[in-house]
N, C-alpha and C positions, 0 to 999 in steps of 0.2 A: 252550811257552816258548822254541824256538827260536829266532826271532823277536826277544828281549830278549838272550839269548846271543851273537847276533849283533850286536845294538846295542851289548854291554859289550865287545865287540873291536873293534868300529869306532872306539868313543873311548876305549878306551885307549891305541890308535895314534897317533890325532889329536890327542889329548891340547888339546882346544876350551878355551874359557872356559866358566865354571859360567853364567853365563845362556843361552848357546849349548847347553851339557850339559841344562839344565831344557828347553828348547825340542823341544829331540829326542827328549826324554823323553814331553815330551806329547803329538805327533806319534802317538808308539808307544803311548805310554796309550790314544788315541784310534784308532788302528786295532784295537788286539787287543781293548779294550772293544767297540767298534762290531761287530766278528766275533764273539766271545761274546754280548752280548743276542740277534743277529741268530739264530746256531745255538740260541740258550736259549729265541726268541719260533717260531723250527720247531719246538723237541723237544715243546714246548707243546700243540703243531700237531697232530701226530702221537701224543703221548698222549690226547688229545679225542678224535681219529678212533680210536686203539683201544680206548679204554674205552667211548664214549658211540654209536659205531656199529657197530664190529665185533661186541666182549663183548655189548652191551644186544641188538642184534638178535636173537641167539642167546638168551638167557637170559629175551627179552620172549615170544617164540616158546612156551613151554616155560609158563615163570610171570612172569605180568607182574609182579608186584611182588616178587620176587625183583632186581626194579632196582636197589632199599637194597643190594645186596650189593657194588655196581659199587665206590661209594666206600671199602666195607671191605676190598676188596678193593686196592686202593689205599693202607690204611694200612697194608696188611701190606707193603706193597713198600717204600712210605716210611721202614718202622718198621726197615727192615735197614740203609737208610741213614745212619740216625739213629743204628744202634746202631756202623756203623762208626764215625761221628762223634763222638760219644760218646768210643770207642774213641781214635782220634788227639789230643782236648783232654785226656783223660788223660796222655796219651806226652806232650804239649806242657805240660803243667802240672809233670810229673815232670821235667822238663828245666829248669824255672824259664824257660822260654823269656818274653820281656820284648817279644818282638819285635808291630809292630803290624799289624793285620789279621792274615787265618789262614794257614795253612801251603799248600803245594805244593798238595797231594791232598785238604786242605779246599775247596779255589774249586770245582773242576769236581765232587766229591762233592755241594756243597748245593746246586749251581746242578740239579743231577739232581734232587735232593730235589726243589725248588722246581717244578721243570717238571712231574715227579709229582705231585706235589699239587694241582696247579693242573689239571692234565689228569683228575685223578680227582674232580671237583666241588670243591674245599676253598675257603670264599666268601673267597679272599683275592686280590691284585692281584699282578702279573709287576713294578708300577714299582720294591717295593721291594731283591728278588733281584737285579735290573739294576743299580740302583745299587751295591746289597755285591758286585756281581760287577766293578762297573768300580774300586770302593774297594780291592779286594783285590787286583786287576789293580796298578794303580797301587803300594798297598804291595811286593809284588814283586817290580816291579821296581826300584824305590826300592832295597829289599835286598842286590837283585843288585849294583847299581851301587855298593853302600855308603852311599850317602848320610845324609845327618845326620838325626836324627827330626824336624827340622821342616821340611826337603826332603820326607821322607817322609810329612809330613801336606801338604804343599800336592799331591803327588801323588794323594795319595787322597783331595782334595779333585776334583782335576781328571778322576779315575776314575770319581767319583759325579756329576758334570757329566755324563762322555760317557754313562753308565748312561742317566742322564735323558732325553740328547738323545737317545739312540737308540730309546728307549722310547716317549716321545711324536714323538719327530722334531720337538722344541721345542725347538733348542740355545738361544735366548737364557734359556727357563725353567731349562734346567742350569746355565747360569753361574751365575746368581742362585740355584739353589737349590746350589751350594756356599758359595756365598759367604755364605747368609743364614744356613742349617743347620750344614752340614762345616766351614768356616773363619772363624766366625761371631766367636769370640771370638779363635782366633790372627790373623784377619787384623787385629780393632783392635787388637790389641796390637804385631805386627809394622809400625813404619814405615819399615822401612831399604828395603825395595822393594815397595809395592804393587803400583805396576802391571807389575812381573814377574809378581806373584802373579796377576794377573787377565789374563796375557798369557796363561799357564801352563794357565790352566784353561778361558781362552776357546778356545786352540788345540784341547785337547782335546777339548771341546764340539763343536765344529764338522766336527772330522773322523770324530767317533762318527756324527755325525749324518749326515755325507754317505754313508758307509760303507752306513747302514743305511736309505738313500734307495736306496742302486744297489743292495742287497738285495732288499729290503720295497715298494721305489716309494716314490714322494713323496706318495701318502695320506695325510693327517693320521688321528691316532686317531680322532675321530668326523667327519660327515657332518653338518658343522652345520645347520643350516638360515640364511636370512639375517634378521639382526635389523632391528629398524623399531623407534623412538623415538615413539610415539605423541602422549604430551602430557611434557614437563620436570616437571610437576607428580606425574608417578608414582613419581618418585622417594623419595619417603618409603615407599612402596610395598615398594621395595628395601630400607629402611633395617630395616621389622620382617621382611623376609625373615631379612638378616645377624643379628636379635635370635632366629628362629628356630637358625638357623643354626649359632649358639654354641649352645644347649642340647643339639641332637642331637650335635653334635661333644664337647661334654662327657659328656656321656650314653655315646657312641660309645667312647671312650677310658675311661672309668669302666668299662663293660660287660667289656671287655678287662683290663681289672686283677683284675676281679672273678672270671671268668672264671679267669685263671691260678690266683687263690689256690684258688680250690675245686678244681680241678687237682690240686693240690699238698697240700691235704686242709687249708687253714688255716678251710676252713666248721667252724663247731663240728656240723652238723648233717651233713657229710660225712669224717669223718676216714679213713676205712677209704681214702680215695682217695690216699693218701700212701703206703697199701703197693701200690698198683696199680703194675704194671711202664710202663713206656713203651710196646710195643704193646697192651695192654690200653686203654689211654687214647685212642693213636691209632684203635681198635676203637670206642670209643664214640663221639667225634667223625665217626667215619667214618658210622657209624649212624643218627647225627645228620643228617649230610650226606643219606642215601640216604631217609632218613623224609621231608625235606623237600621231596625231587628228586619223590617219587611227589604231591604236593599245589600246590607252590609253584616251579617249574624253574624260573621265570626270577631266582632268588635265588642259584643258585649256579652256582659258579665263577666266573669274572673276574667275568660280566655284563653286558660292555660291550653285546649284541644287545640287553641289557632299554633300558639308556640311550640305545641309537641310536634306538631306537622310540619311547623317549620326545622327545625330540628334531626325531624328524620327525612328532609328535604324530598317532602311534598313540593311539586312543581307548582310554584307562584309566581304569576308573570311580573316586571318591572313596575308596570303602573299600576298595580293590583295593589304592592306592596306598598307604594306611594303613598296610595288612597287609604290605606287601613292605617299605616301610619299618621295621618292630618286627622280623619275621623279617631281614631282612637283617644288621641288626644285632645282634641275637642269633644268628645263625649264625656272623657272622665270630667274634664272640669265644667261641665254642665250638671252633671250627677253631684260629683263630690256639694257644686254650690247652691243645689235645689234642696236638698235637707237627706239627700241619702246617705246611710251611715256605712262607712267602709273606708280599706287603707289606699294608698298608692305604689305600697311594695307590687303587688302583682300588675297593676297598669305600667309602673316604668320597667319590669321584666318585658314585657308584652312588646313595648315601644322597641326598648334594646333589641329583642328579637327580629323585630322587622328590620330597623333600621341595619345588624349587621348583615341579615340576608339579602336587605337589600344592595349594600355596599359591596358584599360581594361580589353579587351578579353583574353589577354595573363595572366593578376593576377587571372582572374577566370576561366581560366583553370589550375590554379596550385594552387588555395587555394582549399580547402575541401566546398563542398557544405552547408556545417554546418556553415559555417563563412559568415555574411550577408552583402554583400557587394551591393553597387548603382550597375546598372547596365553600359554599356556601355555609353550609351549620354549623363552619366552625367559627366563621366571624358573627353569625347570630349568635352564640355562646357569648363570646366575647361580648359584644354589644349589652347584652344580657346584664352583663355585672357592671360595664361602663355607664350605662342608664341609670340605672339602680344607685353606683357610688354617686352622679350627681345630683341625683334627687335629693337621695333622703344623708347625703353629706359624710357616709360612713363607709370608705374606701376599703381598709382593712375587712369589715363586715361582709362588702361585697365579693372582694377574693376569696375569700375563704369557703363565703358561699357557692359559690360555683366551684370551686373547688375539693369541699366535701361530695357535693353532687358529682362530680367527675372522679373525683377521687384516680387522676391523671398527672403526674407529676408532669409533665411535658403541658400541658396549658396554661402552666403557670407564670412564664416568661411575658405570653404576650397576653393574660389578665393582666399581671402586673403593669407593663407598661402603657394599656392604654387605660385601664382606670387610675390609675397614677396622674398621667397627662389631664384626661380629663377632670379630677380635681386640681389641680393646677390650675390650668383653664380658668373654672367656675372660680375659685379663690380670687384671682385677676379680675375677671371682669363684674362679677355682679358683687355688688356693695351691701346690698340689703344686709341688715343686721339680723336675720330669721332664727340665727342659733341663739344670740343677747337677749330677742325675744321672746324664744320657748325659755330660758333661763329666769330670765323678767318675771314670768307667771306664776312661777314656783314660788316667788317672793311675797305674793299675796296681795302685789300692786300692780294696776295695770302697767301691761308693758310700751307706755308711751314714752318709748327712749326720747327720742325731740325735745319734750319739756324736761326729762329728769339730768339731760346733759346740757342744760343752760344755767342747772346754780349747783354751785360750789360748797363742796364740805361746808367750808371755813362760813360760810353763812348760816348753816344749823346747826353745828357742833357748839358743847357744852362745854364749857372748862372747868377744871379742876374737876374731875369725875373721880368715884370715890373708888379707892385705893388700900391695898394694904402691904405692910413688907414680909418679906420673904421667908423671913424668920420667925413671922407671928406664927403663935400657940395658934391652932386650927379652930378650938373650939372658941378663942378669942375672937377671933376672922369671923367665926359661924354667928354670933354674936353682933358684930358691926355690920354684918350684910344684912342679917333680918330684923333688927331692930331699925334699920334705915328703910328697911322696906324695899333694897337694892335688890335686880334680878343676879347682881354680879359685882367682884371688884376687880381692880389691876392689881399686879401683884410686881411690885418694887421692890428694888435691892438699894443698900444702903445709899447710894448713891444715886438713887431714884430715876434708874435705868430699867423700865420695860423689860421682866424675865417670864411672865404667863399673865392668866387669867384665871380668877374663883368665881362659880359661879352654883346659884343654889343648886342646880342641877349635880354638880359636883358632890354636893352637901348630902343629897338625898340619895344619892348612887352608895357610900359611903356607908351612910346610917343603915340602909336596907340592905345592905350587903352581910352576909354570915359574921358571926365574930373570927375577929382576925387575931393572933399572938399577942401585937403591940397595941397596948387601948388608945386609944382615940385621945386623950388627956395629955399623952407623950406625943403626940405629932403635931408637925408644925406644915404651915401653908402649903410649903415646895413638896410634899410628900403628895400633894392629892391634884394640884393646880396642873393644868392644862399649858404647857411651855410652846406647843406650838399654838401663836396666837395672827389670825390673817390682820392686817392692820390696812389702814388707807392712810392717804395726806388731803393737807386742806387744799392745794390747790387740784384737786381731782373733781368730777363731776356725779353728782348723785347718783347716776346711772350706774357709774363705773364700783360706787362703794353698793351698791343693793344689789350688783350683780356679783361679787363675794357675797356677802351676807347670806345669798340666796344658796351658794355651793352649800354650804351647811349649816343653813335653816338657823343664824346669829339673831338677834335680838338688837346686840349693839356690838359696833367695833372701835377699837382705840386707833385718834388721830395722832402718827407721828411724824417726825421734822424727815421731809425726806433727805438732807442731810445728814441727819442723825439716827436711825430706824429706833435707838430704842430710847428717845427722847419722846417721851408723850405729852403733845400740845393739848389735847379734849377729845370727847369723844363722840359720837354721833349712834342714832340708835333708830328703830323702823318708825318710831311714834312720829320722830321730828323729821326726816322723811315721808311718811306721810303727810305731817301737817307742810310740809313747801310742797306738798305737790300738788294736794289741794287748793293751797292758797295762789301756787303758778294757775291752775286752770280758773279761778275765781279773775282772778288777775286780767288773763286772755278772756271770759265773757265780756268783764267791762267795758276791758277797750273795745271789744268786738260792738259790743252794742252802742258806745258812744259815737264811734266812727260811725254807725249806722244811723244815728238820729243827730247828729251835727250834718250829715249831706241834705237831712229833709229839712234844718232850717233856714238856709239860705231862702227856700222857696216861700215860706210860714215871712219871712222880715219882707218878702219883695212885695208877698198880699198884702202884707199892711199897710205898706207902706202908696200902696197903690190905692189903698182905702182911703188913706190921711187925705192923699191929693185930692181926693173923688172932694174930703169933706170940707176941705176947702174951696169948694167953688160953689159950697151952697148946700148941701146937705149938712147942718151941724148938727144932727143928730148920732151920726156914724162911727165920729172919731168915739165916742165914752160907750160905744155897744162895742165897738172893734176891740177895742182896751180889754174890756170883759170880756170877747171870746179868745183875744189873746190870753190872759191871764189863766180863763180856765182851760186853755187846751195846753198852755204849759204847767197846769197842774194835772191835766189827763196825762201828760206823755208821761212826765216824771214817774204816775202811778201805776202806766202802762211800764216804762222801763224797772220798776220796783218790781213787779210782779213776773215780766218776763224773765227776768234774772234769776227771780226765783227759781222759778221754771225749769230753767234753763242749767244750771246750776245744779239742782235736787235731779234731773233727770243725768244729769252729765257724769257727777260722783257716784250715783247711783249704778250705771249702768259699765262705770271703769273699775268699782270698788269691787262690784258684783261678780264681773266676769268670772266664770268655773274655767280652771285650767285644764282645760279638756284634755287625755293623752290621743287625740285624734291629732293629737297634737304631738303626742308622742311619735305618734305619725309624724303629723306636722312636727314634734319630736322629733317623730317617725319621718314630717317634711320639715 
């Protein structure tokens, strides 16, 4: 971090303009990203060559299939990493730390993880680590520099760009996959500078990319072979490719969910797995790994040799392809949900590949020789980016990427139409809200849509929130906002019509800013106020207003009449959101627990009452002892249900407050 250090005394001397300050930013985003994937894609390197040639020679010598132990071996190493990380998101949760992307000795601690894992078979991809490595890069130095949180999300938009470009060495696929992914919803909602915004992230794209050219060479990731256009007419051909294409990619991503829970012991038929410690987990995954490596090698780790083969159409028989297809994906999501750390961009290349080779094979052995069809590596191409666009939800991203990599104009018809189809496809039929999700996180609430879309603005918004007009003197305004103690006010025109938003952030941008011609004495509100303002309505659902909020990092947003947009009813802000979300899940223990001990008393009234009869027929001693242990076991339950709630409760907010918005997510992001 030198390097940044450096940059934060260069401009503090210089003391630049803030789009000069963004530009140099991403300069430096794009070096130090471009030098992390670079050293992340060696240590890679170098864990391959010691686990799968050193370790395996030795230990194949001896007992060949003592091989299974290469990758468990591997998860014992991963599993210290994991526990130091562990260890730090604790410290960072007990801190209330708000801050975004991970800490100092989080980046280089998981980027180690990553590189381990990957190097000790785990069936997961380097693209997604590169990305959370240039994301966190980016957040940083955002940090360092001070910047405002939505400087600090276009940086670690332009972070996940260089990650990209450096990974594939496909900078125009990084811009477009920040833009489509990372900055997907702040960029449309931010109009005051776009194309800063995409100045910002192109720069850094480009110099990731050149960085990890004079590294790596100018290689692209695969060896494509050259495509041929046969007949126009085969393009429907491509269209049930991309109808394939969505199933596996849902399927793919489903398996991965499914995966975790049974992890996590939510299987009714595996609960015991929720007391499993973290290296236990990673142990069976590793297992998993090494059972597979002795039958099926070309399924794990990256993969990329299995795909290059495919590609330059190595002969793969039909059920061969089948089989790597079902295992491949069932290995990533046993990997991904044992605690290995790695993306899913190079698992769904891998999948694509199979799957369009294998489609191939199968349509030209059922069409007539007379019908002129591409041959096999050109529908695993295709496949390739169809996979990919339904995974990780970024269409454009994937064209382009295959695209650079072929750098073919003639491929582009039928990318286009089968990853097109394909999300279309996925759009229709899977529901899951996974993008509202990864958005959700960024907010700094968990993302449990369910409860936040069951109550209504209009149930926690404030009225009459403070305000000022349009025409006030600034430093008037600067006066009523900090003397109230306000993070912010509306800004009213004579007719108390919604025209922006002041907020101290404003104030202090301002103040710190060089002297300007006109003093600050002479200016009124609208000269400094923020005109474009995201607003909600009352009859909206929490979810729906946290997930604006979250595009650009609000505090609070003004409720107006959705009749009237610039009528402002009240306003709603993250606190009081929080507190209904809290109070929803406080709400759901109760019932939970009532329903739970109202079923045990029906049985508690039948014993007694089966006592009383006993005591009357001659025991009178029973009924006045029965009374008392009635009495005190409804004062045990009551102190049993006080405590459990506690319990219950303190661990529940704790562990929704807590959650770290991992960019594996970015992945997951990224998925």
């Amino acid at each position: 971090m030198s390097l940044s250090r450096l940059l934060v005394t260069v401009l503090n001397r210089l003391q630049p303009s803030a789009e000069t300050v963004m530009l140099v930013s991403a300069i430096a985003v794009g070096l130090i990203s471009g030098t992390g994937v670079t050293l992340f894609r060696k240590l890679i390197l170098f864990t391959q060559e010691l686990y799968w040639h050193k370790i395996a020679v030795v230990i194949s010598n001896h007992l060949p299939w003592a091989i299974i132990c290469i990758p468990m071996l591997g998860a014992l190493v991963v599993s210290l990493l994991r526990f130091k990380l562990d260890k730090l998101d604790q410290v960072k949760a007990s801190a209330s730390s708000r801050e975004l992307g991970l800490s100092y000795s989080q980046v280089p601690l998981k980027t180690v993880a990553a590189a381990l894992s990957l190097g000790a078979g785990a069936s997961l991809g380097p693209e997604g680590p590169s990305v959370e490595l240039g994301s966190n890069i980016g957040s940083l130095l955002g940090q360092m520099l001070q910047f405002s949180s939505e400087r600090i999300r276009l940086l670690i938009g332009a972070g996940g760009a260089a990650g990209l470009a450096a990974g594939f060495n496909a900078p125009i696929a990084g811009v477009f996959f920040a833009l489509e992914v990372l900055l997907r919803d702040s960029y449309r909602t931010n109009k005051s500078s776009p194309n800063s915004d995409v100045s910002v992230v192109v720069i850094a794209s480009v110099i990731s990319a050149l960085v990890s050219q004079i590294s790596l060479g100018e290689r692209p990731a695969f060896s494509l072979p050259v495509y041929e256009v046969r007949s126009y007419w085969e393009l429907p051909l491509y269209l049930g490719l991309g109808v394939l294409a969505s199933v596996v990619a849902l399927m793919f991503t489903r398996a991965i969910k499914q995966a975790k829970k049974f992890f996590a012991g939510e299987w009714a038929i595996a609960p015991f797995m929720q007391k499993l410690s973290m290296p236990i987990k990673l142990l069976i995954g590793g297992l998993c790994v090494g059972l597979i490596a002795l039958t099926f090698p070309e399924v794990i780790g990256i993969g990329y040799e299995t795909v290059e083969s495919i590609l330059q159409d190595t002969p793969f028989t039909i059920p061969l392809l089948a089989i790597l297809l079902v295992v491949k994906l069932l290995l990533t999501a046993i990997s991904s949900a044992s605690g290995f750390v790695g993306g899913i961009f190079a698992p769904s290349i891998f999948l694509g590949a199979v799957l369009g080779s294998l489609y191939g094979q199968v349509i030209a052995s059922f069409l007539p020789a007379s019908i002129p069809i591409a041959a096999s590596p050109a529908y695993a191409l295709v496949g390739m980016a169809a996979v990919l666009a339904g995974t990780v939800r970024a269409p454009l991203t994937s064209v382009l990427l295959l695209f650079e990599m072929t750098r073919d104009y003639r491929i582009v018809l039928p990318l286009m139409a089968a990853v097109g189809l394909c999300a279309w496809v996925l759009d229709q039929i899977d529901s899951s809200k996974s993008a509202d999700r990864m958005i959700m996180q960024w907010s700094g609430i968990p993302a449990d849509i369910e409860v936040l879309e069951k109550i209504k603005i209009a149930e926690v918004m404030t009225l009459n929130p403070a305000s000022v007009k349009y025409s006030m003197p600034l430093m008037q305004a600067a006066q009523f906002i900090t003397s109230g103690y306000h993070h912010s006010a509306l800004v009213l025109d004579e007719i108390n019509h919604l025209q922006g938003i002041l907020t101290t952030q404003d104030l202090k941008r301002l103040l710190s800013a060089p002297a300007t011609d006109r003093p600050l004495e002479d200016m009124t509100v609208q000269n400094i106020c923020t005109s474009e303002v995201i607003c909600t309505f009352a009859d909206e659902s929490l979810a729906e207003a946290l997930k604006r909020m979250a595009t650009r990092d609000l505090r609070q947003m003004p409720v107006v009449d959705r009749h009237q947009p610039k009528r402002v009813i009240g306003m709603v802000d993250r606190m009081a959101i929080t507190t209904a979300y809290n109070t929803a899940l406080t709400k759901r223990a109760i019932t939970a627990r009532i329903t739970a001990t109202k079923s045990t008393v029906p049985i508690a009234n039948n014993t007694y009452t089966a006592i009383t009869n006993g005591a009357s027929n001659g025991s009178s001693n029973i009924p006045s002892n029965s009374a008392n242990d009635k009495s005190n076991d409804k004062e045990h339950n009551l102190s049993n249900l006080s405590n459990s709630l506690s319990n219950n409760l303190d661990s529940t907010l704790t562990n929704n407050l807590n959650r770290e918005s991992d960019m594996h997510s970015s992945e997951a992001i990224s998925s």
